[in-house]
N, C-alpha and C positions, 0 to 999 in steps of 0.2 A: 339538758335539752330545753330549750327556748320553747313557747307555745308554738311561734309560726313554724319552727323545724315538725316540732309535735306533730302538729295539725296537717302539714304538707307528708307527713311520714305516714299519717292513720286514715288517709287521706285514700288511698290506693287498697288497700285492704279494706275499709269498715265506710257503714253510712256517716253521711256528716256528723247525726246526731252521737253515733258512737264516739265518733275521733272526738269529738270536744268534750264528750262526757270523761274518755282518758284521759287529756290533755286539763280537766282542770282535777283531776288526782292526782294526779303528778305534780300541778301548783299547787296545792293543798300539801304534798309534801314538802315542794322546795319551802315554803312558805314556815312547817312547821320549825325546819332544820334554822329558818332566821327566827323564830320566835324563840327556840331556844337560849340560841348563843345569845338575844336581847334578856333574854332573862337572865342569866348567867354573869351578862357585865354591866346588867344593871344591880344586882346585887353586889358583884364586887363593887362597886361605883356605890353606894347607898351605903354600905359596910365599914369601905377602906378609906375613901374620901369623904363623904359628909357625915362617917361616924354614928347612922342611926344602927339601933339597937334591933334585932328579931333573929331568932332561928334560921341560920344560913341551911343549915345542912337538910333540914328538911328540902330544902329550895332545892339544896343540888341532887336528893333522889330521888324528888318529879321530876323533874329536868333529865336524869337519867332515867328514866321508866320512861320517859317521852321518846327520850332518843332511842329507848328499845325499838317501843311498838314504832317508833316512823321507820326503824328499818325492817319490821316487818312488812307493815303496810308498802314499803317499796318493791318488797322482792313481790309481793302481791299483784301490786300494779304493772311489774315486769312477763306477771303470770297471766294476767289478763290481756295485756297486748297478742298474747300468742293464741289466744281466742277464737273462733273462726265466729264471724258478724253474723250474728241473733241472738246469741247467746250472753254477748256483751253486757248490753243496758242493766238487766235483772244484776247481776253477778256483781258491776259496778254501783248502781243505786244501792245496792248491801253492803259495800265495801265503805262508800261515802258513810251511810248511816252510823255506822263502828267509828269509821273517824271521827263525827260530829258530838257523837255521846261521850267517847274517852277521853277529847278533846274541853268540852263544856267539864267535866268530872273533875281533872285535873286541874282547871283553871279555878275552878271552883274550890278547892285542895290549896292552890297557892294561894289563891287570895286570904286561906283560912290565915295560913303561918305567915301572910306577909302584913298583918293589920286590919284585916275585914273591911270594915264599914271604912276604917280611918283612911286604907288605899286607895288614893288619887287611880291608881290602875285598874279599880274595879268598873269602870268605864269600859274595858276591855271584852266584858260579857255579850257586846257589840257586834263584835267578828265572830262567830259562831254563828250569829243571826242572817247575817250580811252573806256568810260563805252558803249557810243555810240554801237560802232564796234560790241561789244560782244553780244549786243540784236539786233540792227538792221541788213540788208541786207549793203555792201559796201556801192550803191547808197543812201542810205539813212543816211550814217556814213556821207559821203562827206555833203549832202545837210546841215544839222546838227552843220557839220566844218565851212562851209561857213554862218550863221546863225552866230555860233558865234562870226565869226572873225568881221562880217559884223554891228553885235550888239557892238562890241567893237571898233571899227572905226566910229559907231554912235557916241559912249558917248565920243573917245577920241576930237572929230570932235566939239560938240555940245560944249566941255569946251574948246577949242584952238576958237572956235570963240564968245564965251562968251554969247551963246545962254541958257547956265543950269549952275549954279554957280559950282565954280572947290571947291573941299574941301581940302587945303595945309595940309602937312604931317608935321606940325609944330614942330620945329627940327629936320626933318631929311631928308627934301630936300626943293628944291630951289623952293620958292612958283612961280616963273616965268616960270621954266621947263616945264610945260603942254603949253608953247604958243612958246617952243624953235622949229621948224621946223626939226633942225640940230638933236634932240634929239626922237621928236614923231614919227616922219618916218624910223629910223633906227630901233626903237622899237618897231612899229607895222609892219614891214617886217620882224624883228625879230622870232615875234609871228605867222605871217603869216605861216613862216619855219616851227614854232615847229609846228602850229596847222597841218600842212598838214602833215608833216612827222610824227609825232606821229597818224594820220588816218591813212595813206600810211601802217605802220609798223604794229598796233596794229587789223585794216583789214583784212590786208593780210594773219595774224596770224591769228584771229581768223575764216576767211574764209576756211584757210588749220584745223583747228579744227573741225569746221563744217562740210566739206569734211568727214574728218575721222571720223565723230559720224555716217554721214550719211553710210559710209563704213563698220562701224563697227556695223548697226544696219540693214544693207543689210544681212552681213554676218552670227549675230545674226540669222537672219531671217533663212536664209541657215539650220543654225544649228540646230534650231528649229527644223524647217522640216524633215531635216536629222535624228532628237532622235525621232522625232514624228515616223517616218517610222519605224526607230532600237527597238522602244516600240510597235508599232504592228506588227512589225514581231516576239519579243518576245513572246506577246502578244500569237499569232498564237500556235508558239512553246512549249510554255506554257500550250497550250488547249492540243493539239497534246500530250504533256507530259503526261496532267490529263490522254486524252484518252489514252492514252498507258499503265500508271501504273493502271489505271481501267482495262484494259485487263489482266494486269500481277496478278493485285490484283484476278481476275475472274481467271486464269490458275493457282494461287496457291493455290484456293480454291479446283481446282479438285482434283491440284497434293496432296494435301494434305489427300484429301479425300481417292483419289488412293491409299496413300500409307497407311492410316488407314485399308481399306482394304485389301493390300498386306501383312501388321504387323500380320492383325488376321489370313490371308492363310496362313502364315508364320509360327507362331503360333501353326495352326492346322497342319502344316505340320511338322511342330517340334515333334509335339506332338503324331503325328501317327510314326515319325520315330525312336521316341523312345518305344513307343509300339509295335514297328517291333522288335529295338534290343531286347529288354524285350524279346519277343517271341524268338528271336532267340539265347539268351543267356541259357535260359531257355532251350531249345532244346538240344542247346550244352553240357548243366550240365546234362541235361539227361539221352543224350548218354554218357557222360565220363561216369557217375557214374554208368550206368547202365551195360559197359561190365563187368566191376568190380564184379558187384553184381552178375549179371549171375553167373561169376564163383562161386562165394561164394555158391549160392543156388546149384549150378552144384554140385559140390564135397562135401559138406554135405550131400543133399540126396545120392551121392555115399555111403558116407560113413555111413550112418544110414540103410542103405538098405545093406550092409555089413554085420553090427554088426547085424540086425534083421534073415540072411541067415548063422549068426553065421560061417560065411566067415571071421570074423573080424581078420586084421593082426596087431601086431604095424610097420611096416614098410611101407604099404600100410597107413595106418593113418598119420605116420607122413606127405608123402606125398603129402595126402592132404590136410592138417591142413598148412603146407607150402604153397601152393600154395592158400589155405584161407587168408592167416598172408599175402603175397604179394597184395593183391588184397585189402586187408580193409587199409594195407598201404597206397597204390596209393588212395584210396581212402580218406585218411587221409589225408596225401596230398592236395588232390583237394582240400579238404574244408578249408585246411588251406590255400592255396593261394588266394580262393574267399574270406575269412574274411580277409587277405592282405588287398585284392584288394577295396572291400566294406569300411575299417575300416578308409583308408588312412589320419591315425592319423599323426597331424604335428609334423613337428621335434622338438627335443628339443639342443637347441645351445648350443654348448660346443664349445671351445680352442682346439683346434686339427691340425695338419699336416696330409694331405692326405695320403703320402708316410707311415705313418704309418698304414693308412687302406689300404691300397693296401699289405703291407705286410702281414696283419692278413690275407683279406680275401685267399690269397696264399697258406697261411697255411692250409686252409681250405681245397683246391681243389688241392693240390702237388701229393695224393695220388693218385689222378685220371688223371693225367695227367700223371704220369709217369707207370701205367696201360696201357693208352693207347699210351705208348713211345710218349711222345709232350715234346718237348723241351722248356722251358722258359728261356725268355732273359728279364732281367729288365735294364730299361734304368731310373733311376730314377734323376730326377733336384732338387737341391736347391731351399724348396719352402718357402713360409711364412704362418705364422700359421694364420685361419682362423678360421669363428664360422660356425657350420655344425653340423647335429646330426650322430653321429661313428656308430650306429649299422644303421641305416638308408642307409649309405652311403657303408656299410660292404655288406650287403643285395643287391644294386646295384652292386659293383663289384664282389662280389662271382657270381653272375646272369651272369653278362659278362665273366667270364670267365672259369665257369660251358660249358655254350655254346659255346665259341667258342675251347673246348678241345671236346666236343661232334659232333662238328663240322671236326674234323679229326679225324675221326674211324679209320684209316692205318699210325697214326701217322702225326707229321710237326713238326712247332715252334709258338709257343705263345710271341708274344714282344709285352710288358707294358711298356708305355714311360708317361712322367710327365713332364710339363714343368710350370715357367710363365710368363707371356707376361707387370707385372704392373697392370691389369683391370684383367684378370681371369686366373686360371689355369686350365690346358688344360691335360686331364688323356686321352691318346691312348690305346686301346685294340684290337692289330693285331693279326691272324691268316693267314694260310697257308690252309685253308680247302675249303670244296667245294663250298662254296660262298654259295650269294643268288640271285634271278633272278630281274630284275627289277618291275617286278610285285609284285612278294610277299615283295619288299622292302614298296612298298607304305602301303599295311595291316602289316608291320612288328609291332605295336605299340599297333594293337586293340587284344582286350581281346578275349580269345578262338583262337586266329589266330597260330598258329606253322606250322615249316615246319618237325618239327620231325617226322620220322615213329613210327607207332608202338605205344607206352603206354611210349615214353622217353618222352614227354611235355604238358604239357594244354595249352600252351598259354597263361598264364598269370604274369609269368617272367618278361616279356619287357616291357609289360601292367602296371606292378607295376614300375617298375625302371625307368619309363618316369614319373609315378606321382610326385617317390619321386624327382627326380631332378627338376621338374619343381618348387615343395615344396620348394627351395632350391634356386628358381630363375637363374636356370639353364638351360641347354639345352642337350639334347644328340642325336648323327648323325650319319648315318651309311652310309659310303660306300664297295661297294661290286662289284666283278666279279666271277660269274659261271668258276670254277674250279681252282679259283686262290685266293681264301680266300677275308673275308671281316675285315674291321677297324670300330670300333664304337668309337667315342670321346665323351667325358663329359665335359660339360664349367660349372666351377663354378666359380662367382661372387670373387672379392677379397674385394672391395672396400667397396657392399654394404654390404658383412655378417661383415667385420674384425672389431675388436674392437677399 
């Protein structure tokens, strides 16, 4: 197991300080298991290739006592992972300690049998100092440094005065050197150096690491506390939310309600306002038809009441038979513009230029306008041909301009202007006559509405000519001023009829 696996593993279970406290006893193992096998083939290698001379065997039953105790110390450290976090640091700072002293013992044991003082390797007493610093407190790096140096000034002490037999590095150094003065004490102030400045250095460093875990798990803390707060104030906001969209969810319950409600009075108010027009459409065809009829019945019994007093003229007859024939007219009339108006059968689209129904329906109404002297000015544009139904569209301009030549009983001018804009064209219908008032512009549209006197109109002209343009996805507008004529325009589509 890798450190970062270690650490990401002790990470979930144990405080920081503990995860890395396991995680470097476990490299202190993997650590020991390469220090072995480096001892092991550096003796075969010193042995069998460069042929120097010294006690192998001792070498390979520290080396096996090594490999005992590290697989103790592993099942240990497998024993401490399952630890529940407090307990940890104590248990491991003990575990470390055992490592570090049977570790310095040993090393101190092979340097004996590998040549003492003569061992290029006794530099090695290094790493115990170095592994030291990173598990223990400074004070305890030092005491540790000094243990070692003090272990190796024993052993080099014990062979310079021939108290524990020296073991020569046989061919590769001078089996005298461990009793040279000039050589031991240069070399153990040597070691002296390294051991203290490698404490000094590796210490210091890891004291200022230390520092920073502890800094960095103060601040952790902070942070914690800090999201713990920003999550129940959340939290809070959150509820406050519920509570709020449950309020909203409750006000759209009503609003909803309300307006099912308002839909059905809506509904029934519809419904009554159309049984009012009903009624009052009704009314109105009543009275049209009915002054009509009067007459009709009027001048029949006249003239049956004539013929019976044998009074009967034919001049007097004709007369009335006249003024019967006008009266079933108008009457005819009416009911043909209410089956207009009822039938409002859709167009049927043909290829047409307007300019040519504005001239037909002219033709239509030339004779009346020049009856009642009105002048016509045709102002006609360059248009493009369009789909439109011709008698539909004849029907609406004859309408316009039936009315607005009725509209000047003492004579004007009638100017028909035609233009297009790219999106629609635009057909004007000016007059010079007496206008309309503002009021009556707003009814100008509904059915039964006129402003004609007399028996010139039903009201239902404009009533039809708005259906059909709108049929047509169009539009028609009027503007108007009391005693200074009004302009009606037509917008028909270009884009959406044309082919």
């Amino acid at each position: 197991m890798d450190s970062d696996s270690s650490i990401g593993t002790y990470r979930s279970r144990y405080t920081p300080e503990e995860g890395a406290l396991l995680t470097r006893l476990r490299i202190f193992i993997v650590m020991r298991w390469i220090a072995i096998a480096g001892v092991v083939i550096a003796t075969l290698v010193a042995s069998k290739v460069f042929h120097i001379g010294f006690p192998t065997v001792p070498v390979y039953i520290i080396c096996g006592f090594m490999l005992a105790y590290n697989l103790v110390f592993l099942f240990q450290s497998k024993g401490l992972e399952k630890q529940q976090s407090g307990t940890v640091i104590r248990r491991a700072r003990i575990n470390a300690n055992i490592h570090l002293v049977l570790d310095l013992v040993m090393l101190s044991v092979l340097i004996h049998f590998t040549g003492g003082i003569e061992n290029p390797f006794i530099v090695y007493f290094a790493f115990p100092t170095i592994v030291t610093s990173i598990v223990l407190s400074r004070k305890g790096t030092y005491v540790l440094t000094t243990c070692a140096l003090a272990m190796v000034s024993l052993l080099v002490g014990l062979e310079y005065a021939g108290w524990i037999p020296h073991y020569n590095l046989q061919g590769f150094a001078d089996p005298t050197l461990h009793q040279k003065g000039t050589y031991v004490l240069p070399g153990l102030a040597a070691l002296a150096t390294l051991l203290y400045g490698a404490t000094y250095i590796t210490s210091t460093i890891s004291g200022e690491l230390k520092k920073r875990q502890r800094q960095v798990l103060i601040l952790s803390a902070q942070l914690l506390k800090k999201k713990t707060a920003e999550l129940e104030k959340a939290s809070k906001e959150a509820a406050r939310e519920r509570e709020m969209q449950d309020k909203l969810s409750a006000a759209y319950k009503d609003l909803s309600e309300s307006l099912k409600q308002l839909k059905e009075s809506q509904e029934h108010l519809i419904q009554a306002e159309k049984l009012t027009s009903l009624g009052q459409m009704a009314a109105s065809i009543a009275h049209e038809i009915n002054n009509p009829l009067s007459g009709v019945l009027t001048y029949t019994k006249l003239l049956i009441k004539q013929i019976d007093d044998n009074r009967y003229s034919k001049e007097n007859a004709l007369v009335y038979l006249g003024k019967i024939e006008q009266a079933v007219t108008y009457s005819s009339k009416l009911v043909g513009n209410l089956l207009d108006f009822s039938r409002q059968s859709p167009p049927k689209f043909w290829e047409l230029n307007v300019n040519e129904v504005v001239e037909r329906s002219l033709d239509l109404t030339i004779h009346s306008a020049e009856l009642q002297h009105v002048k016509i000015t045709k102002e006609l544009a360059a248009l493009p041909i369009i789909m439109a139904d011709f008698d539909q569209l004849q029907q609406v301009f004859t309408n316009l301009f039936m009315n607005a030549i009725q509209a000047m009983p003492n004579g004007g001018e009638l100017t028909i202007r035609t233009s297009a804009d790219g999106d629609h064209i635009k057909t004007e219908v000016q007059d010079t006559g007496v206008g309309i008032s503002a009021e009556n512009i707003r009814n100008l549209f509904t059915p039964f509405f006129t402003t004609k006197k007399e028996t010139k109109g039903v009201g239902l002209g404009l009533a039809v000519s708005h259906g059909i343009v709108q049929r047509h996805n169009g539009s028609i507008d009027v503007k108007s001023e009391v005693g200074k004529g009004s302009t009606f325009t037509v917008l028909l589509p270009v884009k959406a009829l044309s082919g």
